[in-house]
Each structure stands twice: as C-alpha cells, then as structure tokens.
DSSP file (Angstrom, degrees, kcal/mol; ACC not computed):
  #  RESIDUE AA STRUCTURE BP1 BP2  ACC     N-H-->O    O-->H-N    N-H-->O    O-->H-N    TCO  KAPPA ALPHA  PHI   PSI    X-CA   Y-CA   Z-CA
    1    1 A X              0   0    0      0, 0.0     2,-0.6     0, 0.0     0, 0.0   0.000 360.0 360.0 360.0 124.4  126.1  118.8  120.4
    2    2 A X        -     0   0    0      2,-0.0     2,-1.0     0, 0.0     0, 0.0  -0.726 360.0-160.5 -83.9  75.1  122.2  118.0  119.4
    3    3 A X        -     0   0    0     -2,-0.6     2,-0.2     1,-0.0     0, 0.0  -0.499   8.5-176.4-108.3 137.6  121.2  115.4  117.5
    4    4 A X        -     0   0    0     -2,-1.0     2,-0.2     1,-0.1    -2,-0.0  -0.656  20.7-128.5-119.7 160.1  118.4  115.1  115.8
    5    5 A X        -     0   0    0     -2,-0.2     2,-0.3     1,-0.0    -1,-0.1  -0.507  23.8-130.4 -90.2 156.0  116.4  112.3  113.6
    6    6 A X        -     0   0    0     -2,-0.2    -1,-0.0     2,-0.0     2,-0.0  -0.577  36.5-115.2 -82.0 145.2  115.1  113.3  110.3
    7    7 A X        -     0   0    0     -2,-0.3    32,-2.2     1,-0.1    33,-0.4  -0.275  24.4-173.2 -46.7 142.6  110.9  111.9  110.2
    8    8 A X    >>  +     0   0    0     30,-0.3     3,-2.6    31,-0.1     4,-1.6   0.171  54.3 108.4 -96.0   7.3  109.8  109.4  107.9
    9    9 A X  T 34 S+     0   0    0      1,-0.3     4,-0.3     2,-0.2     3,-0.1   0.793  84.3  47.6 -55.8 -38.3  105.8  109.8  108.8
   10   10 A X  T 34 S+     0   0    0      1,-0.2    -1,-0.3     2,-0.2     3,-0.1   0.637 109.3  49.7-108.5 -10.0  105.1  111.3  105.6
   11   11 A X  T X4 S+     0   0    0     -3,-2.6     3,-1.4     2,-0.2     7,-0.3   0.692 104.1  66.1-101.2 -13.2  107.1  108.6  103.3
   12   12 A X  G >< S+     0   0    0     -4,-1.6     3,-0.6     1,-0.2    -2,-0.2   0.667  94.6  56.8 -44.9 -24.2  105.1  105.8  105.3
   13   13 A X  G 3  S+     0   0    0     -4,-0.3    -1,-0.2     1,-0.2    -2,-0.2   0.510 108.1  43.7-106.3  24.9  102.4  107.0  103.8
   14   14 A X  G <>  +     0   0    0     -3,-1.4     4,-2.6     1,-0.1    -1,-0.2  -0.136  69.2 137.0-135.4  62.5  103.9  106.4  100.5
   15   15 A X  H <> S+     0   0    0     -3,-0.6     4,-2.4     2,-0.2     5,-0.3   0.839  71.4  52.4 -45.8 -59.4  105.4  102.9  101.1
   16   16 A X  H  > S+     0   0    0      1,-0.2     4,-1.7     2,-0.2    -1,-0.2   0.983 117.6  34.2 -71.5 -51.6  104.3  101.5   97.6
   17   17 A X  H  > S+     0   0    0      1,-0.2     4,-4.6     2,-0.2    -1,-0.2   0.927 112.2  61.1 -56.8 -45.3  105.7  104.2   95.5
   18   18 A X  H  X S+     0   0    0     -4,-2.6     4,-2.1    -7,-0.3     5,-0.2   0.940 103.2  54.8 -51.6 -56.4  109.0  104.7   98.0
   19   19 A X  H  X S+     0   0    0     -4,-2.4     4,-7.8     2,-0.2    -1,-0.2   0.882 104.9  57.8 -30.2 -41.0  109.9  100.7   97.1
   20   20 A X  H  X S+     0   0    0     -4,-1.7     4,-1.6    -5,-0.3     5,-0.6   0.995 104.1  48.6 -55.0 -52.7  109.8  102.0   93.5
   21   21 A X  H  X S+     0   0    0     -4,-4.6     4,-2.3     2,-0.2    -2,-0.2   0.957 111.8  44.2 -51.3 -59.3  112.2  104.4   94.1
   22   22 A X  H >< S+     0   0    0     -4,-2.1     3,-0.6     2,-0.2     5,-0.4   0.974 114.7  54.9 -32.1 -62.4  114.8  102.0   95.9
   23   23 A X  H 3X S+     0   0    0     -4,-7.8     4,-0.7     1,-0.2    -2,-0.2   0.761 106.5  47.5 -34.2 -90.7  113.9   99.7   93.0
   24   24 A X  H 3< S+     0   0    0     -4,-1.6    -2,-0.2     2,-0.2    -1,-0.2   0.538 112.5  51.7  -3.5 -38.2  114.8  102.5   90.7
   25   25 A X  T X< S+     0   0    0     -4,-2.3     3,-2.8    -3,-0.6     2,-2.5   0.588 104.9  58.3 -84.2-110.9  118.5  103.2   92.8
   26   26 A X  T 34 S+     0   0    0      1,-0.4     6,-0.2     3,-0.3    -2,-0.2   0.030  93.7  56.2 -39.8 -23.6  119.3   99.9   92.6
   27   27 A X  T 3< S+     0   0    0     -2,-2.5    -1,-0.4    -4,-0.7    -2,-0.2   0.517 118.3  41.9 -99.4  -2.5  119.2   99.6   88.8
   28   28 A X  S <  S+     0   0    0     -3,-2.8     2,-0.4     1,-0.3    -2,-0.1   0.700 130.2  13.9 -74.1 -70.6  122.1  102.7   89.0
   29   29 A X  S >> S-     0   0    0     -5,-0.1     3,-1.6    23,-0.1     4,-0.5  -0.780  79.1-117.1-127.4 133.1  123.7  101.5   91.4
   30   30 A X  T 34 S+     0   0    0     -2,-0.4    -3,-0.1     1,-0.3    -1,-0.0  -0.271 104.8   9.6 -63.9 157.6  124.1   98.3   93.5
   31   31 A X  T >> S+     0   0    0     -5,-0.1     3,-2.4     1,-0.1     4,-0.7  -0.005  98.6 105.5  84.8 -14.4  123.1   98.5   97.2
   32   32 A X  G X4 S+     0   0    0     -3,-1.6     3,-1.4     1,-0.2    -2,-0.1   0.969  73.3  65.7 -33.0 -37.2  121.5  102.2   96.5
   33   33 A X  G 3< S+     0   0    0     -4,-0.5    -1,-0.2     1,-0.3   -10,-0.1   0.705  97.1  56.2 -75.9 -14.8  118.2  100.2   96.8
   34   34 A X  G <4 S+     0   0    0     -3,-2.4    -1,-0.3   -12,-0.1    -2,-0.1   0.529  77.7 124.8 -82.6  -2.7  119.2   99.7  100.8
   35   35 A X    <<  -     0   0    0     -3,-1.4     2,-0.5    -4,-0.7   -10,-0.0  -0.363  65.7-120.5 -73.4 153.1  119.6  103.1  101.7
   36   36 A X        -     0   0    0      0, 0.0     2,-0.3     0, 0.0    -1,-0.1  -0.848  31.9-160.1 -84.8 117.0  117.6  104.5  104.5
   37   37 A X        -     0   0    0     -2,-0.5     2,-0.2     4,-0.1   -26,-0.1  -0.708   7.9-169.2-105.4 146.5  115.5  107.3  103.3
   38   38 A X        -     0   0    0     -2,-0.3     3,-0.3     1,-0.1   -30,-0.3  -0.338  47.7 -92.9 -92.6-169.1  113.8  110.2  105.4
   39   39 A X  S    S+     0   0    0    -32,-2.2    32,-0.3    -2,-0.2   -31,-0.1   0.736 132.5  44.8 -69.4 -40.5  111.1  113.0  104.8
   40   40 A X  S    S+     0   0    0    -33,-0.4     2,-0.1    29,-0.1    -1,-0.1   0.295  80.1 119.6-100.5  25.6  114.5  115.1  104.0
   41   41 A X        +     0   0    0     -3,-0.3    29,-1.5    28,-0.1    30,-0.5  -0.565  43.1 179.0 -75.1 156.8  116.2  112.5  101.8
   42   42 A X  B >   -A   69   0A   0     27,-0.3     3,-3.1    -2,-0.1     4,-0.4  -0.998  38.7-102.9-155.6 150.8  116.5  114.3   98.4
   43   43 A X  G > >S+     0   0    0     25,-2.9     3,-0.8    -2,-0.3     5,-0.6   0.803 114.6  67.0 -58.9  -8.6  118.2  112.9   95.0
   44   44 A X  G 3 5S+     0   0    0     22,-0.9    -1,-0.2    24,-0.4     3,-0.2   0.735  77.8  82.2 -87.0 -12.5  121.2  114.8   95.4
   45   45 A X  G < 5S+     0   0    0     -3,-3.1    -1,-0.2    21,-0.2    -2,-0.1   0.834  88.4  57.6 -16.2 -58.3  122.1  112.6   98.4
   46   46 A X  T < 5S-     0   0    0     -3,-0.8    -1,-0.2    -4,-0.4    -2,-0.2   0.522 104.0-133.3 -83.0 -23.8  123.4  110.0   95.8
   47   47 A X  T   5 -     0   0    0     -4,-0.4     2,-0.6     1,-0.2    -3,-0.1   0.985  41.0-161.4  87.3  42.6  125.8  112.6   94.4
   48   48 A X      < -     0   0    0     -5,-0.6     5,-0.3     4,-0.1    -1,-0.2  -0.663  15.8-133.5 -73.9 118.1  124.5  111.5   90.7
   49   49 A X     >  -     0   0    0     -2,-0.6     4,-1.7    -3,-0.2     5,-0.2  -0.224  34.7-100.6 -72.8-178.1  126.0  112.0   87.7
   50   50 A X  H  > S+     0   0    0      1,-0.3     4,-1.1     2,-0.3    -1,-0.1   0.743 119.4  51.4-100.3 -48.6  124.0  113.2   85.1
   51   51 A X  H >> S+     0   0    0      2,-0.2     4,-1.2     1,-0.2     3,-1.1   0.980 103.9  61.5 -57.1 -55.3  123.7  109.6   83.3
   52   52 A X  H 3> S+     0   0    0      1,-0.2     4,-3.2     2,-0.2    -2,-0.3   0.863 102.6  48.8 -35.8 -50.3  122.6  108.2   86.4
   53   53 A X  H 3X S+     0   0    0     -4,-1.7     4,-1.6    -5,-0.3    11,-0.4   0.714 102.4  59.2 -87.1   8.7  119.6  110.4   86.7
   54   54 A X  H <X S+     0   0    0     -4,-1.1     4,-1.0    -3,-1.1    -2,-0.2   0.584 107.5  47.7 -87.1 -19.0  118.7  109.8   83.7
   55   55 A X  H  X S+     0   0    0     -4,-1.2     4,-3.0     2,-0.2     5,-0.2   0.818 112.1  47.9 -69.0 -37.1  118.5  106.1   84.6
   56   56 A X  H  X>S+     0   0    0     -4,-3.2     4,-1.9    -5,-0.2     5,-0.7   0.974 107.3  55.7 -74.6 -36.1  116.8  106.6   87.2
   57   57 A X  I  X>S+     0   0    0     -4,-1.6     4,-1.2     1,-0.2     5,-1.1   0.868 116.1  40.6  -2.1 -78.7  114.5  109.0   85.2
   58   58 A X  I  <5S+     0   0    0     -4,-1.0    -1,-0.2     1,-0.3    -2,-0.2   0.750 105.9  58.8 -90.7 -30.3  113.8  106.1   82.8
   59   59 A X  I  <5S+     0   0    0     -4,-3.0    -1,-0.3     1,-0.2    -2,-0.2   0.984 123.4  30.1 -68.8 -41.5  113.6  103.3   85.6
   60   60 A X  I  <5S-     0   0    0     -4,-1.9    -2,-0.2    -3,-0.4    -1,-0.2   0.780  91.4-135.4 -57.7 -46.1  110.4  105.9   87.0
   61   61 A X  I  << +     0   0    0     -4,-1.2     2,-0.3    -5,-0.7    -3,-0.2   0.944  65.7 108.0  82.9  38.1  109.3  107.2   84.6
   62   62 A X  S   <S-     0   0    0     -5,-1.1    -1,-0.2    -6,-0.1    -2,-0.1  -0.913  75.2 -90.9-125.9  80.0  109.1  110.6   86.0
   63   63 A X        -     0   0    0     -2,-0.3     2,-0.3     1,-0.2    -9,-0.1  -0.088  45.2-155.1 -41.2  91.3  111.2  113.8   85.5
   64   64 A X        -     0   0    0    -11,-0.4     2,-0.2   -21,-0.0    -1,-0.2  -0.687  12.1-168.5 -79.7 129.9  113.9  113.9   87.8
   65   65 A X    >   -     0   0    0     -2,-0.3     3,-1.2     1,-0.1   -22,-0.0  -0.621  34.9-120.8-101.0 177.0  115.6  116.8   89.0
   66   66 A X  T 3  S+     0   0    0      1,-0.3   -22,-0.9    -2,-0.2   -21,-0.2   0.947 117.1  42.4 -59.2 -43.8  119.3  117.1   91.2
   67   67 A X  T 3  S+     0   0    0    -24,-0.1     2,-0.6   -25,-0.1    -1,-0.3   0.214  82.7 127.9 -91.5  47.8  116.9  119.1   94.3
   68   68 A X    <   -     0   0    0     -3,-1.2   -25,-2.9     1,-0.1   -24,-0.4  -0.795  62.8-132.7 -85.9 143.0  113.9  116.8   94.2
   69   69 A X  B  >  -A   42   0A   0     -2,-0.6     4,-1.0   -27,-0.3   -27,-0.3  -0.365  17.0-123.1 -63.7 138.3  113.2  115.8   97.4
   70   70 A X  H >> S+     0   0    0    -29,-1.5     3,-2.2     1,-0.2     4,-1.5   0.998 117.4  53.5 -65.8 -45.0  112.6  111.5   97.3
   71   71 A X  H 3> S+     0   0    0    -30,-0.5     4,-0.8   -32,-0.3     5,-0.3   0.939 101.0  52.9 -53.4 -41.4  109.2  112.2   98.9
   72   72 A X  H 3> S+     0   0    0      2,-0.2     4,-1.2     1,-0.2    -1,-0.3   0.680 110.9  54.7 -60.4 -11.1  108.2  114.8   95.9
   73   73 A X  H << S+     0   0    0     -3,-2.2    -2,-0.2    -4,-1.0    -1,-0.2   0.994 111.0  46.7 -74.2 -80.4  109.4  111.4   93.6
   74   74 A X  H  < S+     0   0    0     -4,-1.5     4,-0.3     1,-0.3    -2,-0.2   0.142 109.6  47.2 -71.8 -24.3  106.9  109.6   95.6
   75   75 A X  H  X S+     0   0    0     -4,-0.8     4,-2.8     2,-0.2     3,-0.3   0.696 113.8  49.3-119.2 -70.9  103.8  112.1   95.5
   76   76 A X  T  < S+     0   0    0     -4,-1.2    -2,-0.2    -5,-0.3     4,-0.2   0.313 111.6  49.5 -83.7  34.6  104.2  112.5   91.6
   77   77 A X  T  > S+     0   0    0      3,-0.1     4,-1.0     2,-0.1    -1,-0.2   0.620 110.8  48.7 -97.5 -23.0  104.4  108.6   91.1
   78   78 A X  H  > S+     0   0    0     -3,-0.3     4,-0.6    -4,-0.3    -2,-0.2   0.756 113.1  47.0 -65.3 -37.5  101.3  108.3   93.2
   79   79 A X  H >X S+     0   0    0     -4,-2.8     4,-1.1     2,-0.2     3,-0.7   0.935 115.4  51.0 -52.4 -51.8   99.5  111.2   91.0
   80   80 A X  H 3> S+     0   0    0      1,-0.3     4,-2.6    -4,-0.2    -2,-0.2   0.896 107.6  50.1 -41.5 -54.4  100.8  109.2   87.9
   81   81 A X  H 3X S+     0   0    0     -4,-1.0     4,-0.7     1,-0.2    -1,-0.3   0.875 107.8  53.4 -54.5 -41.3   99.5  106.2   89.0
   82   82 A X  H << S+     0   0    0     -3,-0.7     3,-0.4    -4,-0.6    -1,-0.2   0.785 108.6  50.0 -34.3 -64.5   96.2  107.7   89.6
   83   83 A X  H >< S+     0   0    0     -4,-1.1     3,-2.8     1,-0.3    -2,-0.2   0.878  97.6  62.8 -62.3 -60.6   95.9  108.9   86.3
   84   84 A X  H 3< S+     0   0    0     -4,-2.6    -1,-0.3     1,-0.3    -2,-0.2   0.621 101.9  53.1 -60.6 -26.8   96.7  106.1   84.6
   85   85 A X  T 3<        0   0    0     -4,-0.7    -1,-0.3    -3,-0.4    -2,-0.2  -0.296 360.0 360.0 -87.1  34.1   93.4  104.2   86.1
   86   86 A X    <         0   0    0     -3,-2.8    -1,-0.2     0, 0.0    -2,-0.2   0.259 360.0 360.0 -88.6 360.0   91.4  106.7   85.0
C-alpha cells in the first residue's frame, strides 16, 4: 500500500481568501472551519446539502457548485476582490 499526501503549494498562495472559506464552513457548520484543506479538497468533501451551499454561497458571495474544487473558490474570490478595487 502507497500513500500519498495531497499538496497544498497552490492554496498557500491563496491564504487570505482560503481563511474566507473556513470562515464561510464554519457559519454551516460548527468545526467545518478546522478542516484541513489540500490542492484536491473540493466542496463535495462536506457532503452538503443543498441549503448548506447555499449558505455557504451567501457567506462568499460566490456561485457555488457540488464539484468546485476549494482552490477554484479561492481563485474566483481573489478575481472578485480585484474587481471590486477597481
């Protein structure tokens, strides 16, 4: 048996935005906001029901889907952010 660990290099370099997200789990669900996340963590991880990603939707403010990948969360919050100081 091989096991290997999933990467985080590419959600280190979106630390500010990845907190959001935790933030964002935490208001579904208590201790969500502790979870360890990788490069391959993705929102269906959390096994949410359909009201739940639609809080977490609204805690982002971001159009979640079931395969988004956390990092692809992370990447259109940074664009958002962007935008919004322009």
């Amino acid at each position: 048996m091989k096991i290997e660990f999933a990467s985080d290099s590419i959600l280190q370099k979106y630390f500010e935005e990845m907190m959001l997200v935790l933030s964002a789990l935490e208001s579904v669900e208590e201790d969500w906001g502790e979870s360890l996340l990788t490069d391959e963590s993705s929102v269906s991880d959390f096994m949410m029901r359909d009201y739940e990603r639609k809080a977490f939707e609204k805690a982002l403010g971001i159009k979640v889907k079931k395969d988004h990948k956390i990092v692809d969360l992370c990447k259109k919050l940074r664009k958002k952010a962007k935008k919004a100081k322009e």
